[in-house]
Backbone bond lengths (Angstrom), bond angles and torsions (degrees), N, CA, C in turn:
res aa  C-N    CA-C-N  psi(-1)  N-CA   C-N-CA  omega(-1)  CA-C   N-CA-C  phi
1 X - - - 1.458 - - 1.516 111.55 -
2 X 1.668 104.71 -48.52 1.712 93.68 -176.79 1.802 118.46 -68.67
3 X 1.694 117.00 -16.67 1.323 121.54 -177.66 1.798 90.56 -63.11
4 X 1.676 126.11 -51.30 1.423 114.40 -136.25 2.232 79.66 -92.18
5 X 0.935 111.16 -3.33 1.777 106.90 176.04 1.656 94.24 -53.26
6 X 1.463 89.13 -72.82 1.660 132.63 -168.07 1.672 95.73 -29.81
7 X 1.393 109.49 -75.07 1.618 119.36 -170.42 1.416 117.93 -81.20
8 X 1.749 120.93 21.72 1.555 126.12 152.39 1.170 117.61 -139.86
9 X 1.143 135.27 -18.51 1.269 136.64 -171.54 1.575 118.22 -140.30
10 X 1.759 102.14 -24.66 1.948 103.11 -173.39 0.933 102.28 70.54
11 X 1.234 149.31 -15.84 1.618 101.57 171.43 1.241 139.27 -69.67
12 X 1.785 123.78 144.51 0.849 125.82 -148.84 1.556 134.67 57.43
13 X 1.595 96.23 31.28 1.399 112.58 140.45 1.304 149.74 -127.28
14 X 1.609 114.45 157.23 1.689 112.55 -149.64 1.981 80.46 -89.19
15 X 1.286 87.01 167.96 1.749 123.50 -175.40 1.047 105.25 -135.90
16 X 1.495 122.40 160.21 1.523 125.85 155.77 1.336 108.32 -100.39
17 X 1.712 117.21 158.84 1.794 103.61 -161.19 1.679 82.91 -93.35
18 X 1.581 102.78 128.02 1.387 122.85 159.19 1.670 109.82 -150.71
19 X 0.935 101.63 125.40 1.840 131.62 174.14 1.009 116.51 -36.96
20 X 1.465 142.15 104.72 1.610 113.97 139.57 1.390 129.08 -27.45
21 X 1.670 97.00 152.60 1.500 119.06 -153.91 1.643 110.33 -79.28
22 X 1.162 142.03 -163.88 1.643 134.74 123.86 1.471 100.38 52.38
23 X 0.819 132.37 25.94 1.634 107.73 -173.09 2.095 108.16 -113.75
24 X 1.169 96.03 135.81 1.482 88.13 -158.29 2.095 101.48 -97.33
25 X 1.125 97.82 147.75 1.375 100.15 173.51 2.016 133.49 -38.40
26 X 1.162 110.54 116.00 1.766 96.78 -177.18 1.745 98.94 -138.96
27 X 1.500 104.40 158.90 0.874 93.40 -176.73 1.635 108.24 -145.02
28 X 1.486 147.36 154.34 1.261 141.86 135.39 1.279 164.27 -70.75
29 X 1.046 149.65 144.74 1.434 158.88 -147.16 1.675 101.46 -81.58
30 X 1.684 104.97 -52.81 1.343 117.07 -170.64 1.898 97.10 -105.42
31 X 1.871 95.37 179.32 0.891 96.72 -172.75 1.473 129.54 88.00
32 X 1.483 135.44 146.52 1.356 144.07 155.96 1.331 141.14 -83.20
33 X 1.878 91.33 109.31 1.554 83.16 -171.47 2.298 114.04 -99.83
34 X 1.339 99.97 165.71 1.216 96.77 163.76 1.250 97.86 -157.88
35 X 1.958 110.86 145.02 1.001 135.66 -166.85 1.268 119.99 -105.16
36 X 0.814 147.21 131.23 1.273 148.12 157.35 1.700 129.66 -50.49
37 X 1.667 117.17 120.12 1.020 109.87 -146.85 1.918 95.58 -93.43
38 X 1.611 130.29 120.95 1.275 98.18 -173.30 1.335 97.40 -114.93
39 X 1.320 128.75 52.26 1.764 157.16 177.84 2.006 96.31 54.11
40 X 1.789 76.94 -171.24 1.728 80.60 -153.02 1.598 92.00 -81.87
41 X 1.315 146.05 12.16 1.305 140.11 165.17 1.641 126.54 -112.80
42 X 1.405 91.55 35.93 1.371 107.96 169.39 1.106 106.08 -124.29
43 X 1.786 125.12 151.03 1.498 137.24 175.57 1.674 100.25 -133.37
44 X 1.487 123.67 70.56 1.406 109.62 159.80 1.103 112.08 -130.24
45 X 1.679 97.68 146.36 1.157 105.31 -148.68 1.860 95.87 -99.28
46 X 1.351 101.12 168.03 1.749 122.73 -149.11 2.128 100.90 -41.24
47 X 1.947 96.00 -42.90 1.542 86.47 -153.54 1.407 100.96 -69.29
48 X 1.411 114.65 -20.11 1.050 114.93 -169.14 1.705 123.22 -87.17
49 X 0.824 124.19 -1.02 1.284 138.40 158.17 1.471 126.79 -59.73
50 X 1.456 125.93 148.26 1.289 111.66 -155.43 1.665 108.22 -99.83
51 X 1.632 126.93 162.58 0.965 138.04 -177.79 1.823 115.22 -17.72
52 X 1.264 147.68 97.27 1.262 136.23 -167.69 1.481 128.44 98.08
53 X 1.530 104.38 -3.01 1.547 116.40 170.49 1.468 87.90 -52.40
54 X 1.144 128.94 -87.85 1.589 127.41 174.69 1.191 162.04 -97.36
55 X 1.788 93.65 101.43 1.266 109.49 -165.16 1.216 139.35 -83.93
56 X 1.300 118.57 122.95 1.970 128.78 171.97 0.988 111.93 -99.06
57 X 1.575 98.15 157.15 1.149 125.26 163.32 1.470 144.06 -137.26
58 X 1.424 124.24 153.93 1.278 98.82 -164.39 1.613 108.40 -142.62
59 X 1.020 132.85 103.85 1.508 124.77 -154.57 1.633 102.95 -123.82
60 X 1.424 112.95 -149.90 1.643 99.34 -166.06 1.065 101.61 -122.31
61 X 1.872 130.60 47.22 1.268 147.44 143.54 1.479 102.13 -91.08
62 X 1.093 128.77 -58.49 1.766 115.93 179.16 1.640 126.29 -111.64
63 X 1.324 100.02 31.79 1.850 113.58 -175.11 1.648 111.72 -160.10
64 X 1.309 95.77 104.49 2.189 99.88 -158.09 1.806 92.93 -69.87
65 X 1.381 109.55 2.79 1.581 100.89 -178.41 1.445 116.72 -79.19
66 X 1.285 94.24 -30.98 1.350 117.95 -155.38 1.671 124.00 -99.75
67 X 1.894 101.15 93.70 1.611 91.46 177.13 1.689 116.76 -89.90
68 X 1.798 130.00 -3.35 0.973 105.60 -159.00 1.983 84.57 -120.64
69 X 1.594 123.02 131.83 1.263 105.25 -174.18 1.618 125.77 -63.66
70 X 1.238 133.10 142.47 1.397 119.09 -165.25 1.664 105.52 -157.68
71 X 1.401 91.46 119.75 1.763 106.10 -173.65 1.437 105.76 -101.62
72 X 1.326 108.02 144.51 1.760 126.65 164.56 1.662 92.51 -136.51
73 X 1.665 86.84 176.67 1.548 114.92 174.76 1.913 87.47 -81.25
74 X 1.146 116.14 153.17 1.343 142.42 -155.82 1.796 95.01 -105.69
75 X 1.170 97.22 -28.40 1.928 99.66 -173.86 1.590 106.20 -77.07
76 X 1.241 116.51 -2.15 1.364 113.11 -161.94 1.496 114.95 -116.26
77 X 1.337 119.23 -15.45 1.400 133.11 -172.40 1.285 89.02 -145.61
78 X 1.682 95.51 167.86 1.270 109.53 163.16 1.618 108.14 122.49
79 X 1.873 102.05 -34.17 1.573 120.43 -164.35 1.908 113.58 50.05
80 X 0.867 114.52 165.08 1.606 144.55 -139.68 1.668 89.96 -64.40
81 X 1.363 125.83 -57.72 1.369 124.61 -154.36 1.770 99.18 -80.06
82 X 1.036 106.82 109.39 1.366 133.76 153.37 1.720 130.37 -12.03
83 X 1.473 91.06 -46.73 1.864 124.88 -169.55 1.008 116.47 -80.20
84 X 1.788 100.65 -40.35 1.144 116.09 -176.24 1.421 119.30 -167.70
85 X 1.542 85.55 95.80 1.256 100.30 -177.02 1.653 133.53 -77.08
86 X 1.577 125.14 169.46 1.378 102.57 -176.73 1.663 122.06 -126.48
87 X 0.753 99.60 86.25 1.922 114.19 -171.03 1.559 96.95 -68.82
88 X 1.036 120.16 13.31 1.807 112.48 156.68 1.864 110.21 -37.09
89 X 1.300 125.06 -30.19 1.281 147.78 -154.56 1.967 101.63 -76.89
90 X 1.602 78.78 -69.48 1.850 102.24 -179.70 1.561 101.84 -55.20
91 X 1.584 105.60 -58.59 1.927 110.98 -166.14 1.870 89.12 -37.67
92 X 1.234 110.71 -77.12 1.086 115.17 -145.96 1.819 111.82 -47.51
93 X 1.547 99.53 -24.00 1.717 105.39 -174.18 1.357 79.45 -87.16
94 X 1.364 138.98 -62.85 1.893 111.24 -165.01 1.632 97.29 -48.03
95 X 1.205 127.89 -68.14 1.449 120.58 -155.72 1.420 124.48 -50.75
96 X 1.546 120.83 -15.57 1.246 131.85 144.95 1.345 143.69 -41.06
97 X 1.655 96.94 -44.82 1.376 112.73 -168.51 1.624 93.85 -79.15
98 X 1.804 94.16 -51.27 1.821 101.25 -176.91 1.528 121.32 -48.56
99 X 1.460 122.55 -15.22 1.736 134.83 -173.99 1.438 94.18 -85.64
100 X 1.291 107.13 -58.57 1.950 112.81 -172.13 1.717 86.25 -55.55
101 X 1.360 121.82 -67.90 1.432 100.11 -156.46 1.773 116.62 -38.57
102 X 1.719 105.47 -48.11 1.018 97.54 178.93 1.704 150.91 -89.95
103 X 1.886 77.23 9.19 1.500 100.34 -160.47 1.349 112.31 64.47
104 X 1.513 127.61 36.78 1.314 116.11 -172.43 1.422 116.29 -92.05
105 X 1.637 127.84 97.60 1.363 125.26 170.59 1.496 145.68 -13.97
106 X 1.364 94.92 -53.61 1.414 132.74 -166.48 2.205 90.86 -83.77
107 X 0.628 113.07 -57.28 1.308 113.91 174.54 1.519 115.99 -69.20
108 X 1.172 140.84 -48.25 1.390 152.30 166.08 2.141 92.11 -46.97
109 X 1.104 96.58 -59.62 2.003 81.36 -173.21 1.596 118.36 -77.67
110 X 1.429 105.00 7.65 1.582 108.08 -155.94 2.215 78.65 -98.92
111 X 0.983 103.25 -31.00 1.611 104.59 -159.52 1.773 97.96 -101.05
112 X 1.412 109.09 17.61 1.440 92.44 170.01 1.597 91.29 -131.90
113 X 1.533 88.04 168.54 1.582 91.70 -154.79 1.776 97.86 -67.97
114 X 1.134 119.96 165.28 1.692 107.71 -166.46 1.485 101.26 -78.96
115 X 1.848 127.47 156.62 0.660 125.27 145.17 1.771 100.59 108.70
116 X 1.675 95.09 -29.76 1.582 94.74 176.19 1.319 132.59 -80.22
117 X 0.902 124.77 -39.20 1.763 125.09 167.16 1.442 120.73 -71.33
118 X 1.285 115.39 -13.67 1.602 111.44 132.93 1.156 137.91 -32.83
119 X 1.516 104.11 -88.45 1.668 126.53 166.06 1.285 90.02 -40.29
120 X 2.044 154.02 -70.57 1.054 142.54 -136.22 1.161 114.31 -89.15
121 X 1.601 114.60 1.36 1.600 104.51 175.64 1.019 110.17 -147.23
122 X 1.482 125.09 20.53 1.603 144.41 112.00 1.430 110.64 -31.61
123 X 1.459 123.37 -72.12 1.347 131.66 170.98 1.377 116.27 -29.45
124 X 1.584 110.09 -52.20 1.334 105.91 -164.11 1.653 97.72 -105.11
125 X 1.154 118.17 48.75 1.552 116.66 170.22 1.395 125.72 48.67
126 X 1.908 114.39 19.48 1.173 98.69 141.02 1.653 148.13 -104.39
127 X 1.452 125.39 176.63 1.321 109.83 -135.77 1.511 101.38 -93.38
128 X 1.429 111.71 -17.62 1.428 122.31 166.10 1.409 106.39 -153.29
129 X 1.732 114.45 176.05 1.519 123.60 -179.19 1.370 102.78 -70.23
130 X 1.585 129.58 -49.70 1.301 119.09 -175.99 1.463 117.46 -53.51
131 X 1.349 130.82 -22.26 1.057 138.71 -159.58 1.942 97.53 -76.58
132 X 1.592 91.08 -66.44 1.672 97.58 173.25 1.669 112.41 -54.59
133 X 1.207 127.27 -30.55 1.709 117.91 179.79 1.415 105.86 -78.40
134 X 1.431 134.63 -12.68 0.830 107.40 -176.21 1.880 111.45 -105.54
135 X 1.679 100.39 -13.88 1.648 99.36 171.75 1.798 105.57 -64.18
136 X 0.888 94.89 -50.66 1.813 116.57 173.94 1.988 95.39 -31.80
137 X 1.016 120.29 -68.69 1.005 123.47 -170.75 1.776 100.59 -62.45
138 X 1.160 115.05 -56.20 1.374 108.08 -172.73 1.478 138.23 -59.65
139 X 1.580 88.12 -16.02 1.511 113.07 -174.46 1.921 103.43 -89.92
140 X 1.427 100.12 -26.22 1.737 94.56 153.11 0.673 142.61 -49.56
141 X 1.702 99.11 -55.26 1.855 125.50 178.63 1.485 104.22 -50.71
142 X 0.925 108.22 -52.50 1.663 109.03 -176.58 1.682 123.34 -64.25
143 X 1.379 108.64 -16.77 1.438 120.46 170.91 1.535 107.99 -82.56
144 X 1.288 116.81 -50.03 1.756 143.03 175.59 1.217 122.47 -77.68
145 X 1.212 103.42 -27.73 1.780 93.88 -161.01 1.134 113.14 72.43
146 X 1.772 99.32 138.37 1.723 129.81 160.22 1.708 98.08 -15.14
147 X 1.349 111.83 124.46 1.931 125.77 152.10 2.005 104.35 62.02
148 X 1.900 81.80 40.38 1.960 76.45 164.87 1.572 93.40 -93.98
149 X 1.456 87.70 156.44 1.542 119.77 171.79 1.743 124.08 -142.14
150 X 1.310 94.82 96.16 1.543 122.81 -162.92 1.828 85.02 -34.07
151 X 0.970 145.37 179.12 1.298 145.80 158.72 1.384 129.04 -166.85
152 X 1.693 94.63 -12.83 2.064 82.48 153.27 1.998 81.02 -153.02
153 X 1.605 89.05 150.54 1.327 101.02 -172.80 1.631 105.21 -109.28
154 X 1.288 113.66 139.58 1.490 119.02 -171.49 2.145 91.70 -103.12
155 X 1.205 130.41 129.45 1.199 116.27 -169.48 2.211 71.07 -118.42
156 X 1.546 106.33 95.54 1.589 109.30 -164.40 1.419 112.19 -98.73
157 X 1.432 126.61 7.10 1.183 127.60 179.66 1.541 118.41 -159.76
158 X 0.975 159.01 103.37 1.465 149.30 175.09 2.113 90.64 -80.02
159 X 1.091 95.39 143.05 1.522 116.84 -168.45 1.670 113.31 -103.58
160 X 1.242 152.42 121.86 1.442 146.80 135.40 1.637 131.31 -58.70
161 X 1.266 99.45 176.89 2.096 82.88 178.95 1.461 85.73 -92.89
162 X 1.614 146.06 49.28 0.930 115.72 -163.58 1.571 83.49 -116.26
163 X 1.490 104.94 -36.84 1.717 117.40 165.04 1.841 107.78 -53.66
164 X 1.483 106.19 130.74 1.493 120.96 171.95 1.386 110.69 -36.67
165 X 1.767 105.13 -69.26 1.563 111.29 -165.41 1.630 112.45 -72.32
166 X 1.420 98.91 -13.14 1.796 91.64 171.08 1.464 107.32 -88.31
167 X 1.072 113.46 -21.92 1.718 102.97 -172.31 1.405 97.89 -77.98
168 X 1.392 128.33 -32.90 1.451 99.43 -170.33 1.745 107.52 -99.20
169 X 1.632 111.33 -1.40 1.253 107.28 158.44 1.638 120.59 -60.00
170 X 1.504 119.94 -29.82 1.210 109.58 173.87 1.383 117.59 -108.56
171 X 1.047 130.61 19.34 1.697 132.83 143.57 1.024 106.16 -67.55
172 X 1.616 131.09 -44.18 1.341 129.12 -155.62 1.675 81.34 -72.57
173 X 1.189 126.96 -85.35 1.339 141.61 -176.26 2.077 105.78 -22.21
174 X 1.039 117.66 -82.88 0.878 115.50 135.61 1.616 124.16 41.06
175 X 1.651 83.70 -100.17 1.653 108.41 163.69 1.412 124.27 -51.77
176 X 1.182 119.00 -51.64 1.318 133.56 -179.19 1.714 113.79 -49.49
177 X 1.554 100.55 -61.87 1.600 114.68 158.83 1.373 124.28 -47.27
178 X 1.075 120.87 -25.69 1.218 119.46 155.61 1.682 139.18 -65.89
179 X 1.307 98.15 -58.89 1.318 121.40 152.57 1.751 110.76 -24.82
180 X 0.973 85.60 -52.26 1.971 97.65 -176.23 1.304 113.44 -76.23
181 X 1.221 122.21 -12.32 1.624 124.03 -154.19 1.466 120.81 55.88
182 X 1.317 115.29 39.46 1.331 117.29 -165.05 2.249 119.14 -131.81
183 X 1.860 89.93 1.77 1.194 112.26 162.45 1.520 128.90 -58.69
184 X 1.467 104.52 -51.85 1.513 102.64 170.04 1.572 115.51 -70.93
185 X 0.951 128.56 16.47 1.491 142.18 -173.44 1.518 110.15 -101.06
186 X 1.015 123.13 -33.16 1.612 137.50 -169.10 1.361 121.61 -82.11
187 X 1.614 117.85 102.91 1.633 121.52 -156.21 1.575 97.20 -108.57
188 X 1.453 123.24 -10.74 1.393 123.28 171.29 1.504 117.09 -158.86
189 X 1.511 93.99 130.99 1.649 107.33 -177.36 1.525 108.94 -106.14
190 X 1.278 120.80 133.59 1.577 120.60 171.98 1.644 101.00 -118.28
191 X 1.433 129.51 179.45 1.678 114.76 158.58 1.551 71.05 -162.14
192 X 1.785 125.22 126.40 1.079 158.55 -163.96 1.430 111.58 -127.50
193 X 1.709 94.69 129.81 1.847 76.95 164.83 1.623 96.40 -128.07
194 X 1.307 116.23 176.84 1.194 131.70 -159.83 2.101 88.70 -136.48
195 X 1.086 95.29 113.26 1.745 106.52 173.82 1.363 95.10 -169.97
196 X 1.592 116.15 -148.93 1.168 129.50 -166.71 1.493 126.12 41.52
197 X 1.020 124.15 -125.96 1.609 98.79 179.97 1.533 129.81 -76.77
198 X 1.445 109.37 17.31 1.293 113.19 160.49 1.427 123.48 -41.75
199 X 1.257 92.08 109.29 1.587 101.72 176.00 1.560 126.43 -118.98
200 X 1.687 128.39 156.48 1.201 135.79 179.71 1.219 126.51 -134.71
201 X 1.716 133.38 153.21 0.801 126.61 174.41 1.904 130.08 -100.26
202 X 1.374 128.69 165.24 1.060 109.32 162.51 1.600 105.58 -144.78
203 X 1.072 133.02 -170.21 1.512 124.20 154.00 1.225 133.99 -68.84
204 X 1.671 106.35 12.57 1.821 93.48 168.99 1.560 85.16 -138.23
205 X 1.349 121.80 44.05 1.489 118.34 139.27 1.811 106.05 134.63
206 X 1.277 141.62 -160.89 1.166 154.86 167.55 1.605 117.32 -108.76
207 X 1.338 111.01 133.59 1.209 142.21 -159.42 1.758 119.74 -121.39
208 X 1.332 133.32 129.09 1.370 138.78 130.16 1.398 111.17 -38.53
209 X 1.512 118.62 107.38 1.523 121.10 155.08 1.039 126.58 -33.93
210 X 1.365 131.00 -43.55 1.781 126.85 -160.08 1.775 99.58 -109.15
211 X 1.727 101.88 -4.86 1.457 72.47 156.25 1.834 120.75 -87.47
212 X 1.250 119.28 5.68 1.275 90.78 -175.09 1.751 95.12 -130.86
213 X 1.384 126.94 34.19 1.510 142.37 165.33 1.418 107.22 172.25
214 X 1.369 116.87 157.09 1.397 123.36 173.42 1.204 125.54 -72.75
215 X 1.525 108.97 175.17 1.799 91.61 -166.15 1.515 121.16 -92.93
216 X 1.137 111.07 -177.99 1.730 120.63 -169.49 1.316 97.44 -83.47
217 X 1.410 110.73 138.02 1.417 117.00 163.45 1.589 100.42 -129.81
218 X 1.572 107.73 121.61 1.544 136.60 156.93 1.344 127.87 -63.71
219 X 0.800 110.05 150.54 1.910 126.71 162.78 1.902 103.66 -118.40
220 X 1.538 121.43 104.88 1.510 114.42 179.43 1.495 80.58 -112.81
221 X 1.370 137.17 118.20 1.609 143.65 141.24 1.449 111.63 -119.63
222 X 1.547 85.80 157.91 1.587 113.31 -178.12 1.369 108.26 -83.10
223 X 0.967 128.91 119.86 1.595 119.73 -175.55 1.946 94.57 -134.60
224 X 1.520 113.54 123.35 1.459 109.75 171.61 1.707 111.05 56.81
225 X 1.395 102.52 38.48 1.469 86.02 -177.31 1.580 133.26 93.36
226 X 1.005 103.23 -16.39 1.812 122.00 176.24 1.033 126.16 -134.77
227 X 1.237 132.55 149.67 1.433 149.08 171.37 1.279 118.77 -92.71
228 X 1.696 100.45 119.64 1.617 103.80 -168.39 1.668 109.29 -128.64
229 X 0.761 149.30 145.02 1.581 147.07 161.01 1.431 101.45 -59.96
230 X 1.514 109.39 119.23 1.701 114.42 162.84 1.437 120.30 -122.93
């Protein structure tokens, strides 16, 4: 189970922390930021700083999207305009986490691009999508325990193909899009992981995610205009 996670979706796999590439500085109006302090005898400047020098946040005091709180570096999302920025990027990683919490079906196929977790678990010999969302879910439970509820999301690394497990996370992906006719369609690739202070709850208290499994690795691309989890 954890090889076929690993080779469609990643979850519950480790990364090494390496940065996205090219990505130019942006910033917002709303939201919580925190900076990274690199003492008073340092001078580097923002782009150059590594993945998480600056961190936001955006929870469901200043974002009506948003019920579970969830921080990234601010340089990486958001896109260029200042005013108005575009967390199409984040929604789709909260709305992920929010489906696993609830195992919710209907939400898990609504946030992937259509047509793909078909084709992707066709491939891997299962007999339908509900079938795979719900091992997916179970194979959590067993990392978490009965009635976890992810409850603040650490978005702790944006990924390049320069990293191993992202490059062959997006061949695999990749492939799949192809399969669909839906490769030449794709105007932006991200591969995300979710660890670090990702945290959860259960009934005998609150928890660090990666201490008790490794972290999530995403696919957020633009395909036709939209942002979908792959």
């Amino acid at each position: 189970m954890k090889k076929f996670l690993c080779g469609m979706m990643a979850v519950l796999m480790a990364c090494s922390a390496t940065g996205c590439s090219d990505k130019e500085n942006s910033s917002s109006t709303s939201g919580k930021q925190l900076v990274s302090d690199a003492g008073d005898d340092v001078n580097v400047a923002e782009e150059d700083m590594p993945y998480g020098s600056t961190v936001f946040e955006l929870s469901e005091n200043n974002d009506d999207h948003v019920k579970i709180t969830i921080g990234f570096d601010k340089r990486y999302f958001g896109g260029d305009d200042e005013d108005n920025p575009d967390y199409s990027e984040i929604y789709k990683i909260h709305d992920y986490i929010s489906a696993l919490n609830s195992n919710d079906h209907d939400l898990f196929k609504q946030i992937y691009y259509p047509e793909y977790l078909e084709y992707a678990c066709k491939n891997h010999g299962y007999d339908n999508v509900d079938t795979y969302i719900d091992e997916l879910y179970n194979t959590i439970v067993r990392y978490l325990g009965e009635g976890f509820e992810i409850n603040y999301i650490d978005v702790s690394n944006c990924l390049d193909d320069t990293n191993a497990s992202a490059k062959e996370y997006m061949k695999n992906v990749d492939g799949y899009l192809d399969g669909i006719g839906a490769l030449d369609k794709v105007t932006s690739k991200k591969i995300i992981e979710i660890g670090g202070y990702t945290a959860y709850k259960t009934e005998s208290g609150t928890y660090q995610l990666t201490n008790h499994m490794e972290s999530m690795i995403l696919g957020v691309y633009e395909i036709d205009g939209q942002t979908y989890i792959v």
